[in-house]
C-alpha positions in Angstrom: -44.9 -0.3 79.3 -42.2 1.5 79.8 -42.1 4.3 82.6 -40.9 6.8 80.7 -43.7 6.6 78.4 -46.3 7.0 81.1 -47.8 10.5 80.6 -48.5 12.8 81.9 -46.0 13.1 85.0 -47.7 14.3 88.1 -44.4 16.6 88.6 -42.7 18.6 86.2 -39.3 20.0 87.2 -37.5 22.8 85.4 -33.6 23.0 86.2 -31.9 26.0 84.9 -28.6 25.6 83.1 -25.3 26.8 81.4 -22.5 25.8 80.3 -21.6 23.5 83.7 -21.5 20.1 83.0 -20.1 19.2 86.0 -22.5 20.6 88.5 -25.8 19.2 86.3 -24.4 15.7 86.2 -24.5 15.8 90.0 -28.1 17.6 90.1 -29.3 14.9 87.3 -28.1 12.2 89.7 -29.7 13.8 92.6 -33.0 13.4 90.6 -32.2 10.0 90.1 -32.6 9.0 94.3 -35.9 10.6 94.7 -38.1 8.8 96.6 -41.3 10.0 94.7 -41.0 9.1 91.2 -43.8 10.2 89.3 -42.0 13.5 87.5 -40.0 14.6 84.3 -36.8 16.9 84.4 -37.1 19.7 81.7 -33.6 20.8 81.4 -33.9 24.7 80.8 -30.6 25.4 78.2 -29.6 29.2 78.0 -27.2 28.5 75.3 -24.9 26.2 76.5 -22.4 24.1 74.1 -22.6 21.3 72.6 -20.9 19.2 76.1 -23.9 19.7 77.7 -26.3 18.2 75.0 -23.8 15.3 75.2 -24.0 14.4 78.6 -28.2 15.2 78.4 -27.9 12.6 75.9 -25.6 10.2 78.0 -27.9 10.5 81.4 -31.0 9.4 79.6 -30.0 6.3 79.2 -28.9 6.2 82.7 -31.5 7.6 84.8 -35.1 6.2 85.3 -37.1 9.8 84.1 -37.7 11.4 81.1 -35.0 14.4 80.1 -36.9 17.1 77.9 -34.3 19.6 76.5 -35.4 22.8 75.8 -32.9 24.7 74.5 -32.1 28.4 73.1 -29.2 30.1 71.0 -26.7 31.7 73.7 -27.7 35.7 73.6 -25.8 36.3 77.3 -27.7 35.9 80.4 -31.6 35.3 79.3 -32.9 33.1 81.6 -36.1 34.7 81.8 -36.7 33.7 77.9 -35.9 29.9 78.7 -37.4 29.4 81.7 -40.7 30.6 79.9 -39.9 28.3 76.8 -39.7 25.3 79.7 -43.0 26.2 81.0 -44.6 25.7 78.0 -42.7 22.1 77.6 -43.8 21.2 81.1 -46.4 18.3 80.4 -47.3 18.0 84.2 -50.0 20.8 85.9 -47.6 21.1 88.4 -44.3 23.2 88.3 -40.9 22.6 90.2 -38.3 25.2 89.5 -34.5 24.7 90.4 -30.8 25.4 89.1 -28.4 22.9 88.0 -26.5 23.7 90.9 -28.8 22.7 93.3 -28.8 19.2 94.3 -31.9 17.7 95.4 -32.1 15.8 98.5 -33.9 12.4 97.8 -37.8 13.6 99.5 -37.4 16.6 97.6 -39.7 16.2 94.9 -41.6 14.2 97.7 -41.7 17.1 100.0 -42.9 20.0 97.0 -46.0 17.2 95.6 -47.7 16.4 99.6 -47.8 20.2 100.0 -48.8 21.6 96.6 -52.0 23.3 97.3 -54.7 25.5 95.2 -54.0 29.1 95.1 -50.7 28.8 96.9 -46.7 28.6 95.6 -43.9 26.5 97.8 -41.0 28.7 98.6 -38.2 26.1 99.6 -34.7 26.4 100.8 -31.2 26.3 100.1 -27.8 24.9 101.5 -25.0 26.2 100.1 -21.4 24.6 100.0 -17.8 25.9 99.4 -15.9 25.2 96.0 -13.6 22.5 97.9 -16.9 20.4 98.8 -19.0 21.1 95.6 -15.9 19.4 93.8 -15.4 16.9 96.1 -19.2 15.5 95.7 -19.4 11.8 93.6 -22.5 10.2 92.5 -22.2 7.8 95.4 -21.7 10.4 98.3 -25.3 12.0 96.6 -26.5 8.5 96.1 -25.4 7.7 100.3 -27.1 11.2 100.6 -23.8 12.0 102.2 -23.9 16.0 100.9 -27.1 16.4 102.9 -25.5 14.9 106.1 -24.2 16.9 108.5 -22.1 15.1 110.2 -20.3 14.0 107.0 -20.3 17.6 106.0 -18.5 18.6 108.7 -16.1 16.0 108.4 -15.0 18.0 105.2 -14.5 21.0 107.6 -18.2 22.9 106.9 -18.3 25.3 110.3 -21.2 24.7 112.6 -23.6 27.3 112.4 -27.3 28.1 112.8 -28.2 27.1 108.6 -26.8 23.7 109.5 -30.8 23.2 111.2 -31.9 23.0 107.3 -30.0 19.7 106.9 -31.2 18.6 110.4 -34.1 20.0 110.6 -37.1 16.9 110.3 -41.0 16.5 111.8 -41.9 19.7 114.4 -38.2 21.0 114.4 -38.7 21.9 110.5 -42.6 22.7 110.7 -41.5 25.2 113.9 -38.4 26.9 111.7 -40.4 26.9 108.3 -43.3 28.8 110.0 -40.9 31.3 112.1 -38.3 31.9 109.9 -37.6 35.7 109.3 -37.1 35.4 105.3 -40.1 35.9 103.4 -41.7 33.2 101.3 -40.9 34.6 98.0 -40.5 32.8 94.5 -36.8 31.8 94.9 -35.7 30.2 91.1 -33.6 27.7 93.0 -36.5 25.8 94.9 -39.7 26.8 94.4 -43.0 25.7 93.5 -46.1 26.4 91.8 -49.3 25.5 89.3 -48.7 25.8 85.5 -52.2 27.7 85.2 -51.0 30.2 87.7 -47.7 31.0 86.4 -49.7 31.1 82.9 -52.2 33.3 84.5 -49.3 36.0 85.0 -47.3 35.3 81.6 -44.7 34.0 83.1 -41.0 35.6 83.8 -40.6 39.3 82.4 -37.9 38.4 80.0 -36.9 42.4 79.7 -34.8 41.1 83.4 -31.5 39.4 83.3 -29.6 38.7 86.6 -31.1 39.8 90.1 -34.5 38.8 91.5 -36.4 38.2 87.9 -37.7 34.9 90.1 -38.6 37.2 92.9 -40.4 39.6 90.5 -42.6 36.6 88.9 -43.6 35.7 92.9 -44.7 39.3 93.9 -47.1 39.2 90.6 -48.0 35.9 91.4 -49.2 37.7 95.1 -50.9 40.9 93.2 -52.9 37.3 91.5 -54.6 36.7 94.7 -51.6 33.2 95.3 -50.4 33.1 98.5 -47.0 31.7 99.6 -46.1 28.4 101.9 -42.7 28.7 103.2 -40.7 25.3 103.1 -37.3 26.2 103.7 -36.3 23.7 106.3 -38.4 21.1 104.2 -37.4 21.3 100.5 -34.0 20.9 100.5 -31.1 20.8 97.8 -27.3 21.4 98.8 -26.2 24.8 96.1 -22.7 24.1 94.6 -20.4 27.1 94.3 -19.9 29.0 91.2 -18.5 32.9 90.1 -21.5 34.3 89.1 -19.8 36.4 86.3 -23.3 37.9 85.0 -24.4 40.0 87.6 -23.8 43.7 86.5 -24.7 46.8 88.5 -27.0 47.7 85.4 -29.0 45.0 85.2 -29.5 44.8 89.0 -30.3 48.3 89.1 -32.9 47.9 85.9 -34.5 44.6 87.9 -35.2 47.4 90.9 -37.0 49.3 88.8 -39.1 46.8 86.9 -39.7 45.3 90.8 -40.7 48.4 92.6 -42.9 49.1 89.3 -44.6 45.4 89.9 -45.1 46.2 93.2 -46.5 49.8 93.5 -48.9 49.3 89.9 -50.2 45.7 91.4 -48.9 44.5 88.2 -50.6 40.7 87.5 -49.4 40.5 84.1 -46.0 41.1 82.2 -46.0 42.1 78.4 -42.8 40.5 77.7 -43.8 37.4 79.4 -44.9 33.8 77.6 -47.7 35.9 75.4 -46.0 38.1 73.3 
């Protein structure tokens, strides 16, 4: 039988993406090392052209898990809308959620399966890299792992600094920095966790929110839901390629605030304008 056919996957993993070719290829590759094998990759397509189809099309036949496309007519920054079209493609019970500029380091899907747990989300981590290094990336430095290694990073002039511990990080180190970090464990769209019931349970993303913390909003319902959070951030890593992030407005931030502090002060479990319409 062929793998691919095997279903269902144990993992399902939704990667965000538009328009950036060049960045997925790399993430898509990054799937393609991971030492745990039993997931799909639902490609989560907020209108993106028709390059990105093409090299969808072109990786299939290269990589050993199944590609599911799920794609929607560009309408500007609507990433809430697809991400909840994704969840419903997901064929697995269990959820990873990450952008397709995040490169996964090969135990990441490894690392989000051993620690799935009932009534709890994985909050993970992220390393992010300058333009000159994001460019400078090939299949075989992700295949050598050399974009997770510090000593290689360095080599390509990244400063030394505390954040370098989520690259070196492994065993009691990790456990110890995961467990005291200051951030909180919040649903983070670039490496996070959870079951498909739960993020059913809640209806999903609020798709009235465009850019600026519509993950964070789905992770504080998620909490009003009775889920807790594990923090993983030296754990579950992926390196974050650089981009302009031309989207962000002050109006839609400002509107996300309000649809937050709403979710928050209400104990709101369920959005309207979620999944369910």
């Amino acid at each position: 039988m062929n793998p691919k056919e095997k279903e269902p996957p144990k993992i399902s993993v939704i990667v965000s993406t538009y328009n950036a070719e060049e960045w997925l290829e790399k993430v898509l590759w990054g799937f393609n090392c991971q030492l745990f094998k039993d997931f799909e990759v639902v490609i989560a397509d907020d209108g993106s052209g028709p390059k990105t189809k093409a090299l969808l099309d072109e990786m299939k036949e290269k990589v050993f898990y199944n590609i599911v496309h799920v794609w929607q007519e560009d309408d500007g920054f609507q990433k809430s809308r697809i991400l909840n079209k994704a969840v419903e493609a997901c064929s697995a019970d269990y959820i990873i959620m990450t952008d397709g500029d995040c490169i996964p380091r090969e135990d990441f899907v490894e690392v989000h399966y051993i620690n799935k747990e009932e009534g709890y989300f994985i909050s993970g981590g992220y390393y992010m890299l300058p333009m000159n290094i994001s460019k400078m990336i090939t299949k075989e430095d992700i295949e050598k792992q050399n974009c997770f290694n510090i000593h290689w990073l360095r080599e390509q002039g990244i400063p030394k600094t505390f954040k370098n511990n989520k690259l070196t990080a492994s065993g009691v180190v990790s456990k110890f920095l995961n467990t005291f970090t200051p951030t909180n464990a919040s649903w983070n769209g670039h490496n996070s966790s959870g079951w498909k019931k739960d993020i059913l349970n809640v209806n999903g993303f609020d798709e009235r929110m465009q850019y600026g913390g519509q993950d964070r909003e789905l992770g504080e319902r998620l909490f009003n839901f009775g889920i807790k959070s594990k923090q993983l951030r030296y754990s579950a890593v992926c390196v974050h390629l650089d981009h302009k992030r031309g989207y962000k407005t002050p109006e839609s931030i400002a509107k996300n605030q309000a649809i937050r502090k709403e979710t928050r002060s209400q104990k709101v479990v369920w959005t309207h304008y979620g999944i369910t319409k």
